[in-house]
N, C-alpha and C positions, 0 to 999 in steps of 0.2 A: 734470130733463129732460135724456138726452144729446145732444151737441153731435154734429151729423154732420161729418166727420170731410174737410176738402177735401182732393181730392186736382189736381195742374195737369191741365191740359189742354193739349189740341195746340195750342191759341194760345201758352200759355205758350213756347212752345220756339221758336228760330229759330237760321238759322245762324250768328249771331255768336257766340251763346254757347258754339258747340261747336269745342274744340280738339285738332287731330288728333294722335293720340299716334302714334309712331313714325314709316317713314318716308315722306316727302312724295313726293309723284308726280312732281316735275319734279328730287326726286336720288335717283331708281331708277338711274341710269347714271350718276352722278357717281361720280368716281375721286376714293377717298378717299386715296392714296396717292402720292408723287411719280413719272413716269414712268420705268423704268430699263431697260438693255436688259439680254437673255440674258448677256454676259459680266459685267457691274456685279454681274446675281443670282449669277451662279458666285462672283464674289471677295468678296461677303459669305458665302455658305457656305463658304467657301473659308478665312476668315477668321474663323471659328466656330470650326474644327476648330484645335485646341491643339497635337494632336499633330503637324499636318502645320504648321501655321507654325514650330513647334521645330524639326524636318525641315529647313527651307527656310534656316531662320537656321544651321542647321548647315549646310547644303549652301554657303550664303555666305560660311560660314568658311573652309572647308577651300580652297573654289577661291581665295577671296583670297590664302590663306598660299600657295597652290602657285603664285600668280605673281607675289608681294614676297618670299616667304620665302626664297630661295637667294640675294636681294641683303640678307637686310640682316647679313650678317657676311663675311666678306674670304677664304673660302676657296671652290673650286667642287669639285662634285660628282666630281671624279675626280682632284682633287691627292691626291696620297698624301704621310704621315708618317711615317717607319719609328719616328720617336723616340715617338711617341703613340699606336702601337699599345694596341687595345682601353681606351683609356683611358675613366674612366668619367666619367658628364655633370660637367662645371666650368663655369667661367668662360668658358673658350677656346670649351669645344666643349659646346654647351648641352643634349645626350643622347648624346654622349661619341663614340669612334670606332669603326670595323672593325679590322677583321684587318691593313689596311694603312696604317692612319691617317689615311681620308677623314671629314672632318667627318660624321656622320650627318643631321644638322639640313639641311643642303645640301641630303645626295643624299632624304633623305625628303621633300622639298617639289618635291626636280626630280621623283622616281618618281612622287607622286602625279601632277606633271602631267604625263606622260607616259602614264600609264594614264588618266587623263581627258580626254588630248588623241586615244588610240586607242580609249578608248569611245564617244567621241561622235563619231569620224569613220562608226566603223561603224553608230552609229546612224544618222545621216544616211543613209550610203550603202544602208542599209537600206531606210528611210524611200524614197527617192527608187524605186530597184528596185522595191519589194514594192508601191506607191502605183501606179505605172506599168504593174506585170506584172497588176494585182488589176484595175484600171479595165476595160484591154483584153479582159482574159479575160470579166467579167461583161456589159459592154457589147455585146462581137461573139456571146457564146454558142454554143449549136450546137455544129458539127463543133469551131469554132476553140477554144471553152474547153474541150471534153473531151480537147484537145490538149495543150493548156496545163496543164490539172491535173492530166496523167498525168508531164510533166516536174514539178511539182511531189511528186511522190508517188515518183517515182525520188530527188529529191536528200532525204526525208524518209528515205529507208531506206537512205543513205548517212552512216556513223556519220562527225561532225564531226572527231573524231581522227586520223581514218586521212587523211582531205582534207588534215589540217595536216600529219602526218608526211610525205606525199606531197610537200606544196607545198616542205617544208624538204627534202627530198631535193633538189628543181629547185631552190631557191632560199637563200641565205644567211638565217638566222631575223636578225629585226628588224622593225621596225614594218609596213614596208608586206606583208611576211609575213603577221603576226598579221592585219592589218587583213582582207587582202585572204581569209583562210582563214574569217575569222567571216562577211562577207560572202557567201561562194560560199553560205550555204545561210541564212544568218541574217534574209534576206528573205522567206522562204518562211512562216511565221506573220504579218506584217503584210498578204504578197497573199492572204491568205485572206479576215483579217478584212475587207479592204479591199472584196473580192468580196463577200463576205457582206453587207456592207451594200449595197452598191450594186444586187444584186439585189433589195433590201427598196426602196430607193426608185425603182429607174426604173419602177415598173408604179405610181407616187404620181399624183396628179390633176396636180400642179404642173409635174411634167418630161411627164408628155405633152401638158400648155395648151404647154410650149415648144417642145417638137415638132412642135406643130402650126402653131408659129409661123413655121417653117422654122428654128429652131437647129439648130446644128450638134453632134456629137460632142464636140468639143471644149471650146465655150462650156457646155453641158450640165454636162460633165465638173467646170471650173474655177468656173462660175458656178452649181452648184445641188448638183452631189453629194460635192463635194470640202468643199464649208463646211460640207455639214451631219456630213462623216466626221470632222470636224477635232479633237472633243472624243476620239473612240477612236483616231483617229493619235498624238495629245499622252500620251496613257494608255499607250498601247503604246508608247512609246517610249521612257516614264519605264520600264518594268520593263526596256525593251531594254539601257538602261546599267549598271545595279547586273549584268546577267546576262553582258555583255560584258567589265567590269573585272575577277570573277570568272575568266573564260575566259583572258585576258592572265594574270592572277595565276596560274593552276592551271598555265599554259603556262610560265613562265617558273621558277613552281617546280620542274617534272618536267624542266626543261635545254631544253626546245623554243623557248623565247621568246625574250627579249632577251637577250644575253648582256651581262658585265661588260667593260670599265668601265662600260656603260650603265646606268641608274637605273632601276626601275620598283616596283611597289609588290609583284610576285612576285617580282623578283630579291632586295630586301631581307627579303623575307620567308625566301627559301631561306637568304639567307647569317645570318641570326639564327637559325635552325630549328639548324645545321650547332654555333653557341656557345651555346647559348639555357640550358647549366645553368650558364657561368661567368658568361656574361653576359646576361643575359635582357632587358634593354633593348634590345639588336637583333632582337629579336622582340616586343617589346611595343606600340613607337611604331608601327611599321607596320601592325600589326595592329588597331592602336585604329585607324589613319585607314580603314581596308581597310573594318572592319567598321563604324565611323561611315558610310561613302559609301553602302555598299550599304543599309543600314535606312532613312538617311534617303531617298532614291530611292526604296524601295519604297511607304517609309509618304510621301511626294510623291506618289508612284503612284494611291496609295488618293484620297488627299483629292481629287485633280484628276479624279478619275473619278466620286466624289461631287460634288463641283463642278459639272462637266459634264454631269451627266445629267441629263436633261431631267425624268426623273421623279422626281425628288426637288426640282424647284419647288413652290414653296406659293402 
């Protein structure tokens, strides 16, 4: 005879016995992760990228050596040796001498900083101009910025060269020269970018609740649209110095720039260019720091703009 076959029933079942797989209702909103803000997330991504921390640990070299490195041996960048002409690196002179017997070692750690001390002035002075000409232009609009970005569209179609030759006509070449020549137009790509965002965010929900709050222009400016430009001022200003040290070096090579005894990293460039088949070490050290600044600046460039952008949070 077969055995009918039980099967439970709905008595059998209650809710103890039932346990909830995955996840529970009261941590639908629990943060499984520790709080961090937007700059903490940038310098972990920031700190990802290999290529840009090697960058930055280079970048820390080179500026270190160019403001201990002209003290640590007993000669200065403009003593001359007639007895140690072109001598080559020793003991004494640790990548040997010029044409006149100024220690090399010296004047290549004073030129770098001199060329890093007139790329980053122009930066700044960039920065400040282009930040200040781009706010107002987007801000007042209308009559006042089609004003505005017709004088920007004159000094665009004014070739950088002829500004500098000009300026060295009126004026003896040397720093405040160079600085003041990359300046006169060198702001004009930052008030753009500067504009172009600010036009993205004043028509945002957020600056017209302040608007409505009665802020002013001002407070707008410094407290809602200036923070959030901050990550593409830092970006553009990383490509604005490797493009500025360039412009001193190409200026000082063609006889426009600093002139001798003065140190810069295009006056040594010219003067090893001029011995460079007997001696080619006065064109080599220069050259390696020249081209180390600018690569790593730009590849800084890259990483802080991946860093920075919002949309590449996860």
């Amino acid at each position: 005879m077969n055995e009918t076959k039980q099967y439970p029933t709905h008595d059998n079942y209650s809710v103890e016995r039932f346990e909830i797989v995955g996840r529970k209702d009261e941590k639908m909103e629990a943060i499984h992760r520790p709080m961090i803000s937007g700059f903490q997330e940038g310098w972990l991504r920031f700190k990802k990228n290999k290529g840009t921390v090697a960058s930055l640990v280079i970048l820390m070299i080179i500026i270190v050596m160019a403001i201990i490195g002209p003290h640590l041996n007993e000669y200065s960048y403009q003593q001359t040796d007639y007895d140690n002409v072109f001598a080559k690196p020793n003991s004494d002179h640790w990548i040997g001498t010029d044409k006149f017997g100024r220690d090399q070692w010296t004047r290549l750690w004073e030129g770098t900083r001199i060329s890093l001390y007139i790329a980053l002035l122009a930066a700044l002075l960039d920065i400040c101009v282009g930040i200040t000409y781009g706010s107002i232009s987007a801000l007042k609009g209308g009559k006042v910025d089609n004003f505005m970005q017709r004088i920007i569209e004159i000094l665009v179609g004014v070739p950088n060269l002829i500004i500098i030759i000009l300026l060295i006509m009126i004026m003896q070449p040397g720093i405040l020269t160079i600085t003041i020549a990359m300046v006169i137009t060198g702001w004009v790509n930052m008030a753009r970018l500067v504009r172009g965002q600010i036009f993205k965010l004043k028509t945002q929900e957020f600056i017209l609740a302040s608007r409505a709050l009665g802020a002013k222009n001002k407070h707008i400016i410094t407290s809602h649209m200036l923070p959030n430009t901050l990550g593409l001022i830092i970006v553009n200003m990383m490509f604005t110095i490797p493009s500025a040290i360039f412009t001193e070096a190409f200026l000082s090579f063609i006889g426009l720039g600093l002139q001798e005894p003065l140190a810069s990293l295009g006056v040594l460039i010219n003067d090893g260019f001029q011995s460079m088949r007997s001696h080619f070490y006065l064109l080599a050290f220069p050259s390696i720091v020249i081209v180390g600044l600018m690569v790593s600046f730009n590849l800084l460039a890259d990483g802080l703009r991946d860093a920075l952008d919002p949309r590449m949070r996860k």
